[in-house]
N, C-alpha and C positions, 0 to 999 in steps of 0.2 A: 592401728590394726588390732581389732580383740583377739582374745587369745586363742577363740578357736582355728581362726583364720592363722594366727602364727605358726600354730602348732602343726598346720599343712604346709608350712614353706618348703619348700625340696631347692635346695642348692647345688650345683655342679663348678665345681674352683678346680680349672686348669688340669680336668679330669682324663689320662690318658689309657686304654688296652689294648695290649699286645696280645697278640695268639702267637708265641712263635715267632716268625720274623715278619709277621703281616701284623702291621698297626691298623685298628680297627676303629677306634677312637680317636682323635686329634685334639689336645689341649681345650674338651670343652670345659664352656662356663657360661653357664644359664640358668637361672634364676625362675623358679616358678611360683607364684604367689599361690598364699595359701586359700582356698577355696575356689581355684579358678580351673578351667577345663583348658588345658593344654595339649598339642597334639603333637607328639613327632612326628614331621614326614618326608619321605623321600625313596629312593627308589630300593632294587633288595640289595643287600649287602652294604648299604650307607652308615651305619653303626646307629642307625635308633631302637632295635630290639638289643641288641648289646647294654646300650644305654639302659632301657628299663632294666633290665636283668640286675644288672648294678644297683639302681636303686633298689631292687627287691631283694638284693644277698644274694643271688644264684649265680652270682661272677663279682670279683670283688676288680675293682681298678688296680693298674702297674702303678699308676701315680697320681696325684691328684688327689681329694675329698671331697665326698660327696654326704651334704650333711639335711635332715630331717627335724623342722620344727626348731633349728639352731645346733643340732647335737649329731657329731658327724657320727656317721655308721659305717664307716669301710670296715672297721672289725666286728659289728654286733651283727649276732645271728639273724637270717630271713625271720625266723618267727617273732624276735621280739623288736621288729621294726616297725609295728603298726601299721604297715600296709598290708591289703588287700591282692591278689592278682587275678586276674581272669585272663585265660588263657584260650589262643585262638580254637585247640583242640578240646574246648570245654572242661576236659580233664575229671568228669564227673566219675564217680564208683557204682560201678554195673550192677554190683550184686547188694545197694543200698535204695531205699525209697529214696522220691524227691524230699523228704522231710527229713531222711538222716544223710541225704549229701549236703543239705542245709544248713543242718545241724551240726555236723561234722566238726568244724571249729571251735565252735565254744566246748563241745563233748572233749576234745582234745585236751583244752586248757583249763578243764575240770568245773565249767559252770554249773550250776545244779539241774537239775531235770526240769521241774517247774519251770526255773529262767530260761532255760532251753527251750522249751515250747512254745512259750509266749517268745520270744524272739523271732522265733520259726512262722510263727503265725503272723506277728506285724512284716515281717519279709515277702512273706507269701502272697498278703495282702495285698501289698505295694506293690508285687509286679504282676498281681493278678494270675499267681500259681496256686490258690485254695484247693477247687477242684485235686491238682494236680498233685497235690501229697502223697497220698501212697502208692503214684504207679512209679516203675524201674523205667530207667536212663530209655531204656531201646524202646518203650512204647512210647516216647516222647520225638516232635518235631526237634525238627534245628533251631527252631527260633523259641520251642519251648523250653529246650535242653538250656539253650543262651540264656535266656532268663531264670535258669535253675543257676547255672555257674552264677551271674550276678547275685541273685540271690543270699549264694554261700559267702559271696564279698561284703556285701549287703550288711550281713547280720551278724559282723566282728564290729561294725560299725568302726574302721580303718580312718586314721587319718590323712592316710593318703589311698587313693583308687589306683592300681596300676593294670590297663586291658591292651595286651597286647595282640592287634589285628582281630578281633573278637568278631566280626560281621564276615568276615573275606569267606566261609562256608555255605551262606545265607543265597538264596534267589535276590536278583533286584527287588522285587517286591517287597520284601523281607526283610532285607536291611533298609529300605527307604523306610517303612514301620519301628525297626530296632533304632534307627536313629533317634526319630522322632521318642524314644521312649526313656533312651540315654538321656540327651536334651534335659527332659522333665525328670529322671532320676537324679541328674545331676543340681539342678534346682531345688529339689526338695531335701537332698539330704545336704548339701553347702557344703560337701568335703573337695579336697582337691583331687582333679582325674588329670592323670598323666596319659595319653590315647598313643598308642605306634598305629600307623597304618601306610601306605602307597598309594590311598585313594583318598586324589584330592578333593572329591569331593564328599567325603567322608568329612576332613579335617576341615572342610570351607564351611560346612553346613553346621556343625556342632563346636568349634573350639570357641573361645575368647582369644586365643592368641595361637597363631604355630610355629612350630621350628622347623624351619627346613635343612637339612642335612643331607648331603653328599660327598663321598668317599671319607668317610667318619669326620669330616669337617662340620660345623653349623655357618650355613652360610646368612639365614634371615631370622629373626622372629618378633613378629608381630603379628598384629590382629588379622581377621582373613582380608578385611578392606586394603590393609598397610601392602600387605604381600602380594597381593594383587596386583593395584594400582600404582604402585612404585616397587618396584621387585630391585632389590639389592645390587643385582649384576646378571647376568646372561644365563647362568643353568636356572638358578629362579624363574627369571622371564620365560626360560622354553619352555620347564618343567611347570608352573602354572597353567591353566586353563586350559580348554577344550573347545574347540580344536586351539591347537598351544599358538603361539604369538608367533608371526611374521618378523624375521628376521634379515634385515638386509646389509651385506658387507657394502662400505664405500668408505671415501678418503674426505678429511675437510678441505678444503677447495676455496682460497674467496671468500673465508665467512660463511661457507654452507656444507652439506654434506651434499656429497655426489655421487649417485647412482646412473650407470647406465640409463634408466630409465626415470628417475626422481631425483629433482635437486630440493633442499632444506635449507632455509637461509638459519644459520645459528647467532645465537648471541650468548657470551658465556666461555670460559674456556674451554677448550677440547683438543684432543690431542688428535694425531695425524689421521688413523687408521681406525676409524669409527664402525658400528653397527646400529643401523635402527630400527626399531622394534614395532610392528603397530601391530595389535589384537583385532581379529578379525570383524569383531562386530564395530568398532571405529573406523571403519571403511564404509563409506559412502558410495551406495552400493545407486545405480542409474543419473549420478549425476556427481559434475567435477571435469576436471582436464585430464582425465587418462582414459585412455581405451585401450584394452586387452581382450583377447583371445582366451575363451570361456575354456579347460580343459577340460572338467568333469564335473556336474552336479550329482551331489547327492542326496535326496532327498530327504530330511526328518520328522517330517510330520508337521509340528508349527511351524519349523522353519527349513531352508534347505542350504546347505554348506557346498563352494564351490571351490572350485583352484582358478586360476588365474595365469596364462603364461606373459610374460614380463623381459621386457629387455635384461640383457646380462645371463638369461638364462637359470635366472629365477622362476618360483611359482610362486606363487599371493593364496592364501587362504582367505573367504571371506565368510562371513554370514546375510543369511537373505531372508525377507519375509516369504515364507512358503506361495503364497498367492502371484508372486514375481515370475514372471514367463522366463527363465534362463534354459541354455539348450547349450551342450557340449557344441563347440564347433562356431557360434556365434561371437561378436563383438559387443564387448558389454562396456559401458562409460560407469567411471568410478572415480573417486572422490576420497581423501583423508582429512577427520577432523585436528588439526595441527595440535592443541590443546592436549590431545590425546596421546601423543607420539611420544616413545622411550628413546633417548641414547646414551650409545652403554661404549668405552672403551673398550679396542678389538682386543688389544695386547694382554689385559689386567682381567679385561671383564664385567668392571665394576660401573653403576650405574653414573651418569654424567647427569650435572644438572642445569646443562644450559638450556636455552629460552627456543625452542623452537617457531620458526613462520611457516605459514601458505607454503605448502608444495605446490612444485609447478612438473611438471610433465617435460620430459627431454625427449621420450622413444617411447614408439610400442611395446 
């Protein structure tokens, strides 16, 4: 690793916060390489803004260290931790042009004026706020403002980035652009970005790797393909993707799992009381040995998402090529690609890794 890469590693050892008698944290320890875009996520109240905060100094840990570039900072001041924050409420100064909320930092820590400017200007540059120097905060958009707060990040030039929820203000349109703008800031300046967000598709579309976290636990982290396509255990699996994954309670049976209306031949160990998982677009949507009762289509444009009623008194989520004639109230023939199928222990939750076959259809 070269140094500048070292110098962005962010550690977490066994790192625990308490509020009171609500633990908020749980004995994390994760590890974030230096220059890589990482994301925390999970839903509200799961402790990944906690977490960043901690790494910024603005909440220190009950227990545990949390250390930077190799050098722990649970005692050193926010300011001299060489990170950066962007903050979801921008947190910009009203009564400052965009060139001295920009400038702000270095002004702070006594850089000279000259240096000030020309920093101000290669920042400005990069996020394409030239124009935009001498107007105030409130003549500016949301997504202009966002790239002023980046900006002030920007131009400390931080070893570490830390943006907590920074897009969740933004119109879709808006952050689908802010994305793509992170992405390429993140690329060009090679620091490490720490990201909190609740939208998985925020952290799917920009990270190298994410951590998913729930009730201050970390339950997964890895790349968005890893956490995807193999999800650790059961809140992963539901809390990925859109519409979220097909979950079906049954029992092993004979070497397969059994459903009401699906048996699974398994191979592999598995314990009694199974769950199995399949993601809507792995459904084999006009052909196969199941037929169910269409409940509700809904339409998306390229494609259209439907329910499915299902023996046991389950529903099935599917996805469908928008061009596909589906009608509530209809019988539709369906199909699962076996390859594709999760199973996860009922009791633990945790992903199973046996060998799934061909489903075969029991029931309507």
């Amino acid at each position: 690793m070269d140094a500048r890469r070292a110098e962005g590693e962010v550690r977490f050892e066994k790192v625990r916060k308490v509020f009171g008698t609500n633990l908020v944290v749980r004995e994390l320890d994760l590890l974030i390489r230096g220059g890589e875009f990482l994301s925390l996520l999970g839903p509200s109240g799961c402790g990944k803004t906690t977490s960043l905060r901690m790494l910024a100094g603005l909440e220190f840990p009950t227990s545990g260290t949390i250390s930077i570039g190799g050098r722990v900072v649970n005692e050193v001041a926010p300011g001299a931790r060489d990170v950066a924050m962007v903050f979801q409420s921008y947190a910009l100064y009203p009564h400052m042009t965009v060139a001295e909320n920009i400038a702000y930092p270095l002004k702070k820590r006594g850089v000279p004026r000259a240096e000030r400017e020309e920093r101000v200007k290669r920042a400005a540059e990069s996020l394409h706020l030239t124009e935009l120097l001498p107007r105030k905060p409130r003549q500016l958009s949301g997504g202009q403002q966002q790239r002023v707060a980046l900006g002030r990040a920007l131009v400390r030039d931080p070893r570490v980035f830390l943006l907590d929820e920074p897009l969740s203000n933004l119109d879709a349109k808006l952050r689908a652009h802010m994305r793509a703008e992170l992405i390429e800031l993140h690329q060009r300046v090679g620091r490490t970005f720490v990201y909190v967000t609740h939208d998985q598709l925020e952290a799917m579309t920009m990270s190298d790797r994410i951590a998913v976290m729930h009730e201050g636990v970390l339950q997964q982290v890895g790349t968005p393909s890893e956490v995807y396509n193999r999800p650790a255990n059961l809140f992963v699996a539901g809390f990925i993707g859109a519409p979220t994954m097909n979950l079906l309670r049954g029992r092993a049976e004979n070497g397969a799992f059994a459903h009401p209306a699906v048996r699974v031949g398994l191979s592999g160990h598995v314990t009694p009381d199974l769950v199995l998982g399949l993601r809507p677009e792995d459904i084999v949507v006009g052909e196969g040995p199941f037929e169910s009762r269409i409940r509700l289509v809904e339409p998306h444009g390229h494609e259209q998402i439907a329910q499915l009623d299902i023996a046991g008194g389950d529903v099935l989520t599917i996805r469908a090529d928008a061009a596909l004639p589906l009608a509530a109230g209809e019988t539709l023939r369906w199909g699962v690609r076996a390859a594709r199928l999760h199973l996860f222990d009922a009791a633990s939750g945790l992903r199973l890794d046996a060998t799934c076959t061909a489903p075969q259809a029991l029931a309507a």
